[in-house]
BALOBA-1460 file (C-alpha; in Angstrom, 3 decimals):
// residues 349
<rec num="1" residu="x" x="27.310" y="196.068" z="121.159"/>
<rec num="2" residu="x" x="26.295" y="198.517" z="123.725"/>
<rec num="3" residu="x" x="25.773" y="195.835" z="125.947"/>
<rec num="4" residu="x" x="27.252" y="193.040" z="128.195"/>
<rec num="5" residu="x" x="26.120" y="189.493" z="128.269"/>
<rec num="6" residu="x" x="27.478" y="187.692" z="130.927"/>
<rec num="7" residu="x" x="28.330" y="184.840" z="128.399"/>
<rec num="8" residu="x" x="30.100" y="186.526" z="125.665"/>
<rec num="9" residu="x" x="31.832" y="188.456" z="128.580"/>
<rec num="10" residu="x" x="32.987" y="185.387" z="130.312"/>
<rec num="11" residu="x" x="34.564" y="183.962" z="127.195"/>
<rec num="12" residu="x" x="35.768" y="187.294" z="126.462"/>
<rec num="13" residu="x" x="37.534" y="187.123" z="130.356"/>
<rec num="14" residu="x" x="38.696" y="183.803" z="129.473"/>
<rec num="15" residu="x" x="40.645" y="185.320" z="126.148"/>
<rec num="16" residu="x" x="42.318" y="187.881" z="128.191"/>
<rec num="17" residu="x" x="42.784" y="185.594" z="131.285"/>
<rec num="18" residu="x" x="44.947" y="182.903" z="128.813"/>
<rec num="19" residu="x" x="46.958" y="186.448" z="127.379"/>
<rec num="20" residu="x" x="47.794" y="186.868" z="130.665"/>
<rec num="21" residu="x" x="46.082" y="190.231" z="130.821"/>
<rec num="22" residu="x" x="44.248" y="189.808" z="135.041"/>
<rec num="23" residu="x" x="43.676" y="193.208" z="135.660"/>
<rec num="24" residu="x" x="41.336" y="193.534" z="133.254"/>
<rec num="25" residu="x" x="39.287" y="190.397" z="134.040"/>
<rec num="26" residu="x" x="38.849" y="191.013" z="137.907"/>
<rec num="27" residu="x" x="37.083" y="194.504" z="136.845"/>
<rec num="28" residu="x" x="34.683" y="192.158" z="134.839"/>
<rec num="29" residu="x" x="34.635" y="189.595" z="137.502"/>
<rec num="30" residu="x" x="34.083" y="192.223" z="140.008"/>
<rec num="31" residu="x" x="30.990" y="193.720" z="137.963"/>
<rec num="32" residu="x" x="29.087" y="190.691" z="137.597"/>
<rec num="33" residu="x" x="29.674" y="190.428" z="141.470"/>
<rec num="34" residu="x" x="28.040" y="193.904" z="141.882"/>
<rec num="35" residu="x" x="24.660" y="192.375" z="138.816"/>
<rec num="36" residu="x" x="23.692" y="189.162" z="140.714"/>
<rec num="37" residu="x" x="20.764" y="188.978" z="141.494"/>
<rec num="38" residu="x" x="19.516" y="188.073" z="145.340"/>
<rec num="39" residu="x" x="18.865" y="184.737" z="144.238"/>
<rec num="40" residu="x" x="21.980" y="183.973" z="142.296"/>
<rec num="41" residu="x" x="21.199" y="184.596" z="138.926"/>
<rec num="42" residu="x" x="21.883" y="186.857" z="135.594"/>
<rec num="43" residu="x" x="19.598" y="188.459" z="133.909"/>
<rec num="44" residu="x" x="20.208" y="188.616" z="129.785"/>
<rec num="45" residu="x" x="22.314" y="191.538" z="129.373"/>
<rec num="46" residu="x" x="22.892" y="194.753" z="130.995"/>
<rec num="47" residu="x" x="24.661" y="198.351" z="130.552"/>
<rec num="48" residu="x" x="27.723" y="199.190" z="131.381"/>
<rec num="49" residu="x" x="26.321" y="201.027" z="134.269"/>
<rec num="50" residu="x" x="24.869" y="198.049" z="135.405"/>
<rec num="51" residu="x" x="20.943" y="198.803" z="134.366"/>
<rec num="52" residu="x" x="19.379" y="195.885" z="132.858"/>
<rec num="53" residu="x" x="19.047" y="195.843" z="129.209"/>
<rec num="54" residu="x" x="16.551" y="194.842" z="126.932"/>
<rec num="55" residu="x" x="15.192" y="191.785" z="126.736"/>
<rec num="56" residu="x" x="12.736" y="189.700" z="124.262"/>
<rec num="57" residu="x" x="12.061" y="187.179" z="126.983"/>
<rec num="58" residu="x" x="9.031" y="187.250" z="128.765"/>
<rec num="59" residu="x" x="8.518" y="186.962" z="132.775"/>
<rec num="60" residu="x" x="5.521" y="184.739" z="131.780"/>
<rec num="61" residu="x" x="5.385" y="182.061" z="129.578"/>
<rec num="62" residu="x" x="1.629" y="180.036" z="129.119"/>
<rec num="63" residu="x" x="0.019" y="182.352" z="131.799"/>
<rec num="64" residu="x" x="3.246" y="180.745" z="134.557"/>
<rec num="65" residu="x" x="5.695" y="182.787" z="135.345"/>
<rec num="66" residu="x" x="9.106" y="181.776" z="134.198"/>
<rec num="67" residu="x" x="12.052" y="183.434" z="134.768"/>
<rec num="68" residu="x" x="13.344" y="184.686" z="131.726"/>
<rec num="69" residu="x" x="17.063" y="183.843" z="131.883"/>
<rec num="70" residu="x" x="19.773" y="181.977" z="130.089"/>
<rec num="71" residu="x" x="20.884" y="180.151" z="132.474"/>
<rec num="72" residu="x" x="24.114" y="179.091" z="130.609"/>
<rec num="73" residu="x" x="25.004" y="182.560" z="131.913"/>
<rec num="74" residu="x" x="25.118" y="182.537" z="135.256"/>
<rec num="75" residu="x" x="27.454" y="179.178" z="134.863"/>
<rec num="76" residu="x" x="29.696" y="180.442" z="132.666"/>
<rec num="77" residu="x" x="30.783" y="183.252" z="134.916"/>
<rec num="78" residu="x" x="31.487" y="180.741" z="137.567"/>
<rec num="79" residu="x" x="33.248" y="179.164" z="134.999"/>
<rec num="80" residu="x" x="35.097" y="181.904" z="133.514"/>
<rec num="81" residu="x" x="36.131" y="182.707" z="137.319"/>
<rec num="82" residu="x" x="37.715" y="179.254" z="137.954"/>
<rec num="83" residu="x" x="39.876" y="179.697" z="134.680"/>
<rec num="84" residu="x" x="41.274" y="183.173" z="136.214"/>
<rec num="85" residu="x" x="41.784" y="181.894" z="139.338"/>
<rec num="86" residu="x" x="44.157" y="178.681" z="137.826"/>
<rec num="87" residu="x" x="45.845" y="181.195" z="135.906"/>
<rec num="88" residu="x" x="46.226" y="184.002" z="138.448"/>
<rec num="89" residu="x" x="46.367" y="182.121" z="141.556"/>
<rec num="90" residu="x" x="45.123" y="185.398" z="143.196"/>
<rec num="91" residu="x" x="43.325" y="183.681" z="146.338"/>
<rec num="92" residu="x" x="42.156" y="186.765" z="147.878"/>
<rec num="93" residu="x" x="40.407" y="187.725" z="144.835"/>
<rec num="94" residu="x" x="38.619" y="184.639" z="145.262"/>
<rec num="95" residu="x" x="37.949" y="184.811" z="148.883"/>
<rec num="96" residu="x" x="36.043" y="188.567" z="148.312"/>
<rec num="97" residu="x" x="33.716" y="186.954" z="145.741"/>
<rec num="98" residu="x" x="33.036" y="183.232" z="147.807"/>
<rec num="99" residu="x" x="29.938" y="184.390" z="149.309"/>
<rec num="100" residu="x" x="28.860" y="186.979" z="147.457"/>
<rec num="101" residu="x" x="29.165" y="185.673" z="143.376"/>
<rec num="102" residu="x" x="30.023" y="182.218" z="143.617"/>
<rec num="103" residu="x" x="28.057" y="180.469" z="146.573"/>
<rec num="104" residu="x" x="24.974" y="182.439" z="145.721"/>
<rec num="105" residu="x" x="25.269" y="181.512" z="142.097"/>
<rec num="106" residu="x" x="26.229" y="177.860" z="142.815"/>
<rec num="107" residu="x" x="22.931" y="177.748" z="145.611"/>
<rec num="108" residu="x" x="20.868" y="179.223" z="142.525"/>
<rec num="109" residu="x" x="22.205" y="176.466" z="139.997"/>
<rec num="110" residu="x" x="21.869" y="173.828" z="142.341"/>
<rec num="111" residu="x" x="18.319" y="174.600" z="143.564"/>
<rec num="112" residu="x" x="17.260" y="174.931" z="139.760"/>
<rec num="113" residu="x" x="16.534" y="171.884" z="138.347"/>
<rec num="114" residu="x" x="13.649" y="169.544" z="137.146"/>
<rec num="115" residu="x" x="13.418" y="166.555" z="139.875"/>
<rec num="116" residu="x" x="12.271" y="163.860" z="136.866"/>
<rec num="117" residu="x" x="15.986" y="164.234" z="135.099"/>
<rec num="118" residu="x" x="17.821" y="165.714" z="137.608"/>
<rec num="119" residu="x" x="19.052" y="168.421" z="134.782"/>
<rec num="120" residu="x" x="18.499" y="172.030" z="134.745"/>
<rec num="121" residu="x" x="15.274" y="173.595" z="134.606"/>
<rec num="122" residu="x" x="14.278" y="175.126" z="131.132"/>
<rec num="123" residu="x" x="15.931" y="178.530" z="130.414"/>
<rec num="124" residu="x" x="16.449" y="180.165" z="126.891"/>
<rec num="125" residu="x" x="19.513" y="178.241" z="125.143"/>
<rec num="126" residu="x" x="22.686" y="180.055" z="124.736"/>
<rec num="127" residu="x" x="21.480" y="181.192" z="121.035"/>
<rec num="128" residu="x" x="18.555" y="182.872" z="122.949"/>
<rec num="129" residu="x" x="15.740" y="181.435" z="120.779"/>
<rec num="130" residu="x" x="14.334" y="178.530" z="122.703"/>
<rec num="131" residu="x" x="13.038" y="178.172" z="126.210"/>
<rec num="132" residu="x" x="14.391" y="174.405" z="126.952"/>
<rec num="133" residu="x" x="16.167" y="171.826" z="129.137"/>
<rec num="134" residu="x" x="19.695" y="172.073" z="126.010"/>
<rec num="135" residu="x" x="22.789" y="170.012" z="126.115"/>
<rec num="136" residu="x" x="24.612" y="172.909" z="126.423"/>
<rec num="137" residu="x" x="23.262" y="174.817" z="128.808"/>
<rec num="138" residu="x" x="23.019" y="171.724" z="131.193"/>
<rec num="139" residu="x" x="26.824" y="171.157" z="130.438"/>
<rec num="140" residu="x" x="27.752" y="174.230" z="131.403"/>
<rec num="141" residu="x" x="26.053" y="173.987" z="134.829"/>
<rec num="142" residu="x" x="27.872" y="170.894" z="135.316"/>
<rec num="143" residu="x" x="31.013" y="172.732" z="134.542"/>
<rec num="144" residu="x" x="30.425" y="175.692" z="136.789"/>
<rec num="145" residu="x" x="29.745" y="173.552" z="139.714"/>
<rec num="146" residu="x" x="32.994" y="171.759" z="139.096"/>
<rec num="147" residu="x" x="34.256" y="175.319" z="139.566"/>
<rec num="148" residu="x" x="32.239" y="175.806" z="142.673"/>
<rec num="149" residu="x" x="33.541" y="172.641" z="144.167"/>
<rec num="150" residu="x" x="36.819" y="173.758" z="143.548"/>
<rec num="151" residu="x" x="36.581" y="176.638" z="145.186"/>
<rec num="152" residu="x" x="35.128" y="175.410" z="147.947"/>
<rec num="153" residu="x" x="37.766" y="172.575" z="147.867"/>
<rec num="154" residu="x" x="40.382" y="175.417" z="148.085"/>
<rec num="155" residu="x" x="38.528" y="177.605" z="150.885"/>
<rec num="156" residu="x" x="37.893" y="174.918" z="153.132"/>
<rec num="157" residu="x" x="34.640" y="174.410" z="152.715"/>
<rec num="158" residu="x" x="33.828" y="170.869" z="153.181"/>
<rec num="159" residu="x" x="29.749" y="170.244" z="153.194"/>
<rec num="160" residu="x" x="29.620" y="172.975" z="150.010"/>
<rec num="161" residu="x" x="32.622" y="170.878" z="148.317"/>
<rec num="162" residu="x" x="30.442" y="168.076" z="148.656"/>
<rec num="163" residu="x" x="26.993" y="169.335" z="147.577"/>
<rec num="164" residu="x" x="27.974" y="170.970" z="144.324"/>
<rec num="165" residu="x" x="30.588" y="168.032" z="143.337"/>
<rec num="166" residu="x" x="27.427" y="165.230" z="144.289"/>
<rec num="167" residu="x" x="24.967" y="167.840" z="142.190"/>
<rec num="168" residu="x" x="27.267" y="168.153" z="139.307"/>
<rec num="169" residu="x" x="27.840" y="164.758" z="138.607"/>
<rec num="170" residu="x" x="23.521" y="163.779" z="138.751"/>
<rec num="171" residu="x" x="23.716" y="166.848" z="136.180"/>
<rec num="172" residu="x" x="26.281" y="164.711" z="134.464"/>
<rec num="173" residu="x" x="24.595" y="161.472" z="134.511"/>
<rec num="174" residu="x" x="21.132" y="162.992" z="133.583"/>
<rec num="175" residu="x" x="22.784" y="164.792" z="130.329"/>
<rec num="176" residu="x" x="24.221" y="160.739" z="129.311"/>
<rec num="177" residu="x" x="20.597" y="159.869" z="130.226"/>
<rec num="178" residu="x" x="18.427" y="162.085" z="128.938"/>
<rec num="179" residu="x" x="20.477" y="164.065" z="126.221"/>
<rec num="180" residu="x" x="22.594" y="161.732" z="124.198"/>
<rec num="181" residu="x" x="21.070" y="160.654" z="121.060"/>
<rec num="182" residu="x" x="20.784" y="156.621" z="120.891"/>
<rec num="183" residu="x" x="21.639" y="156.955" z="117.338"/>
<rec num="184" residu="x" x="24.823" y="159.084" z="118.233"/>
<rec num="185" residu="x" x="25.406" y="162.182" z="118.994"/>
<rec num="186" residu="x" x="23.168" y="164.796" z="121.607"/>
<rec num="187" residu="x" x="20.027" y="165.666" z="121.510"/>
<rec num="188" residu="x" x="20.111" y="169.803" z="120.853"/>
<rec num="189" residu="x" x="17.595" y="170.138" z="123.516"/>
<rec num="190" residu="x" x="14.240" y="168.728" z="125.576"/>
<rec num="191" residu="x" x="10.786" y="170.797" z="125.323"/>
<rec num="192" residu="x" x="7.960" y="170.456" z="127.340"/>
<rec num="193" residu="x" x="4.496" y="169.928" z="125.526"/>
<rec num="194" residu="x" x="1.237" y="169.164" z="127.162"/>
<rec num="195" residu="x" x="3.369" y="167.614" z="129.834"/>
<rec num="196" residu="x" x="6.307" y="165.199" z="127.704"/>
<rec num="197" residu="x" x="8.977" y="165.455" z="127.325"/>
<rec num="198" residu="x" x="10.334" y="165.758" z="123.459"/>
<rec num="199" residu="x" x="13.521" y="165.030" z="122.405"/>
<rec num="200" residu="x" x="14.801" y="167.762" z="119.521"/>
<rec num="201" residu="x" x="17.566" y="165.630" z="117.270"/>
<rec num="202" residu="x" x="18.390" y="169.015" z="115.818"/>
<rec num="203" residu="x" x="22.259" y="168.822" z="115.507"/>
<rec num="204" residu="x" x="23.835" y="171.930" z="116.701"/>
<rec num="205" residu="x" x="27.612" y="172.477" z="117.465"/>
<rec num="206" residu="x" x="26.776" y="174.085" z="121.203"/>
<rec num="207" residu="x" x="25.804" y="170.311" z="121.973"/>
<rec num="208" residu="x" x="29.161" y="168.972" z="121.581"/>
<rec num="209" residu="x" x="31.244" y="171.346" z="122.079"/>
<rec num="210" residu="x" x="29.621" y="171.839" z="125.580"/>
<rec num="211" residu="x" x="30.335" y="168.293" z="126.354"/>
<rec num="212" residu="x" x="34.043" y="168.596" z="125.132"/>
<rec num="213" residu="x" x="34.642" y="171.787" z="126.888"/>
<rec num="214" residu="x" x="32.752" y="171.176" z="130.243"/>
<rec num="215" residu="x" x="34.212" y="167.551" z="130.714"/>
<rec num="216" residu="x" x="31.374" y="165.789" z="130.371"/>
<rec num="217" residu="x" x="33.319" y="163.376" z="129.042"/>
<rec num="218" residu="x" x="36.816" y="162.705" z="128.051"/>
<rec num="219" residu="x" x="38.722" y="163.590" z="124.951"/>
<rec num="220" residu="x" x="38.903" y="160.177" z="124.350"/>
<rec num="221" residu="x" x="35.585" y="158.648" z="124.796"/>
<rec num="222" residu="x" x="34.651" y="157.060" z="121.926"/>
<rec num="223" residu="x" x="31.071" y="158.918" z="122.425"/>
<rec num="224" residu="x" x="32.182" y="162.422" z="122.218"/>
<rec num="225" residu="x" x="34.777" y="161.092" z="119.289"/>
<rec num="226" residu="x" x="31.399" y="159.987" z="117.590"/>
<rec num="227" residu="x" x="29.536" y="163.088" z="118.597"/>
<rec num="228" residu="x" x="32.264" y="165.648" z="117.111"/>
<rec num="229" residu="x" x="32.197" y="163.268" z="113.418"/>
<rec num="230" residu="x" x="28.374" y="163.534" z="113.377"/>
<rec num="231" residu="x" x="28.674" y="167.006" z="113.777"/>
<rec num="232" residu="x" x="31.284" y="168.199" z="111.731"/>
<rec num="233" residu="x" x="29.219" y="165.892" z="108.658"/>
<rec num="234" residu="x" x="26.025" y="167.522" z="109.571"/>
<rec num="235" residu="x" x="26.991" y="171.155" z="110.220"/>
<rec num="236" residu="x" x="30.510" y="171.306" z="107.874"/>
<rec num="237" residu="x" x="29.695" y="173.939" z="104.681"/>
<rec num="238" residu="x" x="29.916" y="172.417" z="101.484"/>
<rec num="239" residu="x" x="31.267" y="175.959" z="100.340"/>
<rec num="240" residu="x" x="33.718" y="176.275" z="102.204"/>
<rec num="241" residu="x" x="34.878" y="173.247" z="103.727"/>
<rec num="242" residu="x" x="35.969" y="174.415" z="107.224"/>
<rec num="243" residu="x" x="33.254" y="176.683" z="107.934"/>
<rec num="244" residu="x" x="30.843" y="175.232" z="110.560"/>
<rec num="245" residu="x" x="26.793" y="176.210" z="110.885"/>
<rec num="246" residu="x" x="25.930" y="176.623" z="114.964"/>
<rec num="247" residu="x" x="22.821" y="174.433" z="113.712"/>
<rec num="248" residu="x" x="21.037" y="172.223" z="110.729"/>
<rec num="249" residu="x" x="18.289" y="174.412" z="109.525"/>
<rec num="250" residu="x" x="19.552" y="177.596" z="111.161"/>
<rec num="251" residu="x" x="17.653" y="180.857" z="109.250"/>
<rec num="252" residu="x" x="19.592" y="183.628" z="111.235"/>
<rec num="253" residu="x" x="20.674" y="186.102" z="107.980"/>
<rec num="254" residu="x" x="20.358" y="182.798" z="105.777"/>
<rec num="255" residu="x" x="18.611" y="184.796" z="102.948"/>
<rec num="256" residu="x" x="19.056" y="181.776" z="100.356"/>
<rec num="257" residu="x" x="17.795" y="178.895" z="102.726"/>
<rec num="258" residu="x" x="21.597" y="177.527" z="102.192"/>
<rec num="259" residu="x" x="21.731" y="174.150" z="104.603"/>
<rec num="260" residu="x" x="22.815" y="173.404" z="107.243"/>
<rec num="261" residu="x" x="23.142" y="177.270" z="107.901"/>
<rec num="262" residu="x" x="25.784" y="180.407" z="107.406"/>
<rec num="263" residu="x" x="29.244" y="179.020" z="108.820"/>
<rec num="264" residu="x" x="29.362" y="180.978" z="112.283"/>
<rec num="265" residu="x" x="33.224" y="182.259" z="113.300"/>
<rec num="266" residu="x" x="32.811" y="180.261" z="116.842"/>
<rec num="267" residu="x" x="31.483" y="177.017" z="115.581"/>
<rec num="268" residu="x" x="34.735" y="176.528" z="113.641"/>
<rec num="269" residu="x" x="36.991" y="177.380" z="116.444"/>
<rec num="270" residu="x" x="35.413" y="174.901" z="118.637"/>
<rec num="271" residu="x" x="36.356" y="172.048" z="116.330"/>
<rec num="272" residu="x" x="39.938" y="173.631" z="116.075"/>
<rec num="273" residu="x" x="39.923" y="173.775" z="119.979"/>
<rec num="274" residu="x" x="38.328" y="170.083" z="120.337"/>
<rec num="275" residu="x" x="41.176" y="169.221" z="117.846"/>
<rec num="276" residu="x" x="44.453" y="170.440" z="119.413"/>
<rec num="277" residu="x" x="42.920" y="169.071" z="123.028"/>
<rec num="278" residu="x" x="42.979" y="165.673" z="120.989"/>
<rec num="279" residu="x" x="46.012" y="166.239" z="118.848"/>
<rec num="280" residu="x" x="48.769" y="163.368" z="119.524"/>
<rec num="281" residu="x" x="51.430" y="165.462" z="117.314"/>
<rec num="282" residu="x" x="52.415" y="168.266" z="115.638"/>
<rec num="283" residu="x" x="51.132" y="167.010" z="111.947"/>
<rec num="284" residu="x" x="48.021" y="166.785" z="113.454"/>
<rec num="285" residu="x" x="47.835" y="170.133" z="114.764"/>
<rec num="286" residu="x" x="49.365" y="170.722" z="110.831"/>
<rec num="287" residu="x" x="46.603" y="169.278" z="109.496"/>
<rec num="288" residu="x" x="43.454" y="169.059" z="111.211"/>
<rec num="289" residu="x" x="44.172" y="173.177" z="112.928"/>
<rec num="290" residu="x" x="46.129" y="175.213" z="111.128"/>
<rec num="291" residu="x" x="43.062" y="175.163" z="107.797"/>
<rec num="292" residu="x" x="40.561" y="176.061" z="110.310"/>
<rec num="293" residu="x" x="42.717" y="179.037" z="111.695"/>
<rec num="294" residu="x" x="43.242" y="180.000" z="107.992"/>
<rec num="295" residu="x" x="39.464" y="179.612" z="106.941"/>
<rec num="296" residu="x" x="38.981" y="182.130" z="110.666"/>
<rec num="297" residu="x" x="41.654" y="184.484" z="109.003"/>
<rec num="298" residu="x" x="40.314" y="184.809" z="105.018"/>
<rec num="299" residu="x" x="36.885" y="185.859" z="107.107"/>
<rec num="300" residu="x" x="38.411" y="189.084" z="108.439"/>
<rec num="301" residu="x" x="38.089" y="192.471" z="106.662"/>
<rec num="302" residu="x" x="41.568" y="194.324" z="105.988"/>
<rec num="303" residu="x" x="41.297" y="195.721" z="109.320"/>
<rec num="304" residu="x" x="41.377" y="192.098" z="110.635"/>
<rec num="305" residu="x" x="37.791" y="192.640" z="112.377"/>
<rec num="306" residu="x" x="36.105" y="189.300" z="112.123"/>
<rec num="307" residu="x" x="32.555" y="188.746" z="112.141"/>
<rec num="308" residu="x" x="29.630" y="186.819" z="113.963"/>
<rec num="309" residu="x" x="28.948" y="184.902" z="110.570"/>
<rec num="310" residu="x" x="29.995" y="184.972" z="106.606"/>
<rec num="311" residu="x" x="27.638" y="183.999" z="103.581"/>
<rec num="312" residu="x" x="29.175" y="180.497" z="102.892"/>
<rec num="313" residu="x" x="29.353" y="181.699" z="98.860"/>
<rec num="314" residu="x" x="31.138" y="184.556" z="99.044"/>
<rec num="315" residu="x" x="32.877" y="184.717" z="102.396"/>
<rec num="316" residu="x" x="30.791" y="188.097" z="103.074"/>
<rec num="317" residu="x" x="30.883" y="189.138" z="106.631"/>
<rec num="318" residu="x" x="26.768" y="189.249" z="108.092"/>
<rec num="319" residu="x" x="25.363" y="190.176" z="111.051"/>
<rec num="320" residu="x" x="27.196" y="191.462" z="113.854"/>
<rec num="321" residu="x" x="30.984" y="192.790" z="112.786"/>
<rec num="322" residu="x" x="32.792" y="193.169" z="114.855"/>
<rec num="323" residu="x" x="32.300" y="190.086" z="116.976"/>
<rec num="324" residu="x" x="34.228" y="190.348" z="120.333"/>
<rec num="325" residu="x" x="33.111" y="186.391" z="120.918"/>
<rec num="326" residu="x" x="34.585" y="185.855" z="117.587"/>
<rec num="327" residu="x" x="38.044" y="187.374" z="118.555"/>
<rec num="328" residu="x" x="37.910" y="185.694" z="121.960"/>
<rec num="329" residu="x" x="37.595" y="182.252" z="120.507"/>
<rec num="330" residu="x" x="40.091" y="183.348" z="118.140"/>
<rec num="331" residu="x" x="42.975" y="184.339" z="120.369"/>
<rec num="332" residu="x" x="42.230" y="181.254" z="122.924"/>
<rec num="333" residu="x" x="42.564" y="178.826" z="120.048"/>
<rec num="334" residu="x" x="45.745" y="180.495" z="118.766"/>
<rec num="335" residu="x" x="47.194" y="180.124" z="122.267"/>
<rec num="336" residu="x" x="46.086" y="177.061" z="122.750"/>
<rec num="337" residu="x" x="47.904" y="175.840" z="119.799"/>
<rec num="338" residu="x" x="50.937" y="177.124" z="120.487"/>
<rec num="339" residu="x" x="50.622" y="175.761" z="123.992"/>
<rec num="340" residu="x" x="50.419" y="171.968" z="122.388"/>
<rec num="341" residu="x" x="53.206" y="172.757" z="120.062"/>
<rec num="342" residu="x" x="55.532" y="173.855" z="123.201"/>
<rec num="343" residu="x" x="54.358" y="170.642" z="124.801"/>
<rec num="344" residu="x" x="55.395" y="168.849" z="121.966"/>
<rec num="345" residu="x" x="58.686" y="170.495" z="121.912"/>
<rec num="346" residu="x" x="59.427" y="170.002" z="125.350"/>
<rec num="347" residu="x" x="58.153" y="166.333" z="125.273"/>
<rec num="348" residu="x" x="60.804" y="165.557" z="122.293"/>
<rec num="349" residu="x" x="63.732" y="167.058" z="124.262"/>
């Protein structure tokens, strides 16, 4: 694309953050610095010269204004930062962004949210279709002010350490509350008509993953074990067996109404990723990894570009090709599995 999300650049920065590559990512790091708004927010994508770029979300929404962000964005970055900083350990890095990209994006995220639930206020979901309260947007502000606490942990600032850890676990408690399905799973999102509140039971892979990835909950709790089964029965292609829709009844470039949906590239990395964070030893990464990595691999073109989505028939690349998300996800599972195997190695000797 000619344009930069902030949330396929922040899992892009996460990529070249776990290759090692820094440089790179405080140039992004320090560009997203330079886009926040006053009020500690992204918009949905910009130019490389910073301009704003074109948006199908409207400023008002049923005659109120709304503001028309994904809000999964703005946390992400905050997100995105804490992984470089754990990696880098480049403290005055952090110290030129505290006020500037992270306190005024953790003030935003902590200001913007519905008092009923105690979650975040509706923004467009990270597939930009919907204008709802989602699992995984709400996750992901959890996760970023996790991040913010930590920084603030690590700069010595005590009351802010305090405020976004207390705000991050009510974000926490409200997603177990209000998002988890009672008959298992999450609920893909909550939308507001005529003043309820509606539950959507849609299963969509952004729900769990967001949960495994944001912490919260543990690998091990028997909920998120339940969620990811659910999922993988719900969303797994009967074509292909490793390819995994985003969500049941997605029509994105589904020309033959095939259910649950095309198998996306990043849907089937996050069960490989949910799988070597769970693995126990190396025939499980054998087993329940290494297919998915080879599905990921038969997907590529001979110039090893992989796409946003295949036809589940015929493997055909559709959509967007390539996908930079695609090869992000891609090189941070890869890592991360021979991360676990070195672990496994060095917990044998």
């Amino acid at each position: 694309y000619s344009y930069m999300w902030p949330r396929d650049g922040a899992f892009v920065a996460m990529a070249f953050d776990i290759a090692g590559d820094y440089p790179l990512t405080k140039r992004f790091f320090e560009f997203c610095n330079s886009i926040l708004t006053n009020d500690g927010y992204f918009l949905h994508k910009y130019r490389p010269d910073g301009a704003l770029g074109s948006s199908w979300h409207p400023w008002v929404r049923n005659d109120e204004i709304a503001l028309p962000i994904q809000e999964d964005e703005t946390a992400l970055v905050i997100f995105a930062l804490w992984e470089h900083y754990q990696l880098s350990r480049d403290i005055e890095f952090i110290e030129s962004l505290y006020n500037t990209l992270i306190k005024k994006a953790a003030q935003f995220m902590v200001s913007y949210r519905e008092q009923k639930t105690g979650l975040p206020l509706p923004s467009y979901d990270l597939w930009e279709e919907t204008f709802c309260i989602s699992t995984f947007t709400s996750s992901s502000v959890h996760g970023a002010l996790l991040a913010a606490a930590s920084f603030a942990k690590l700069l010595g600032k005590r009351g802010e350490y305090q405020l976004y850890s207390s705000v991050a676990e009510e974000i926490r408690l409200g997603i177990l509350k209000h998002l988890q399905n009672p008959d298992g799973g999450f609920y893909k999102m909550l939308l507001y008509e005529k003043g309820e509140t509606i539950p959507v039971a849609t299963h969509d892979i952004s729900s769990v993953y967001g949960i495994f990835k944001f912490k919260v909950l543990p690998i091990s709790d028997p909920i998120l074990e339940r969620a990811v089964e659910i999922a993988r029965e719900k969303l797994t292609s009967s074509q292909s067996k490793y390819g995994i829709a985003r969500y049941e009844g997605d029509q994105y470039y589904n020309s033959t109404n095939y259910h649950p949906g095309n198998p996306w590239i990043i849907s089937s990395l996050w069960i490989a990723q949910y799988e070597i964070a769970k693995a126990k030893s190396k025939k499980d990464l054998s087993e329940k990894v290494l297919p998915i990595l080879d599905w990921v691999v038969s997907t590529a073109n001979p110039a090893g570009i992989l796409p946003e989505q295949v036809s589940p028939y015929t493997n055909e690349q559709l959509s967007a090709s390539p996908l930079t998300w695609s090869h992000a996800e891609y090189i941070v599972t890869t890592i991360q599995l021979l991360q676990k195997y070195k672990l496994f190695e060095q917990t044998k000797s």
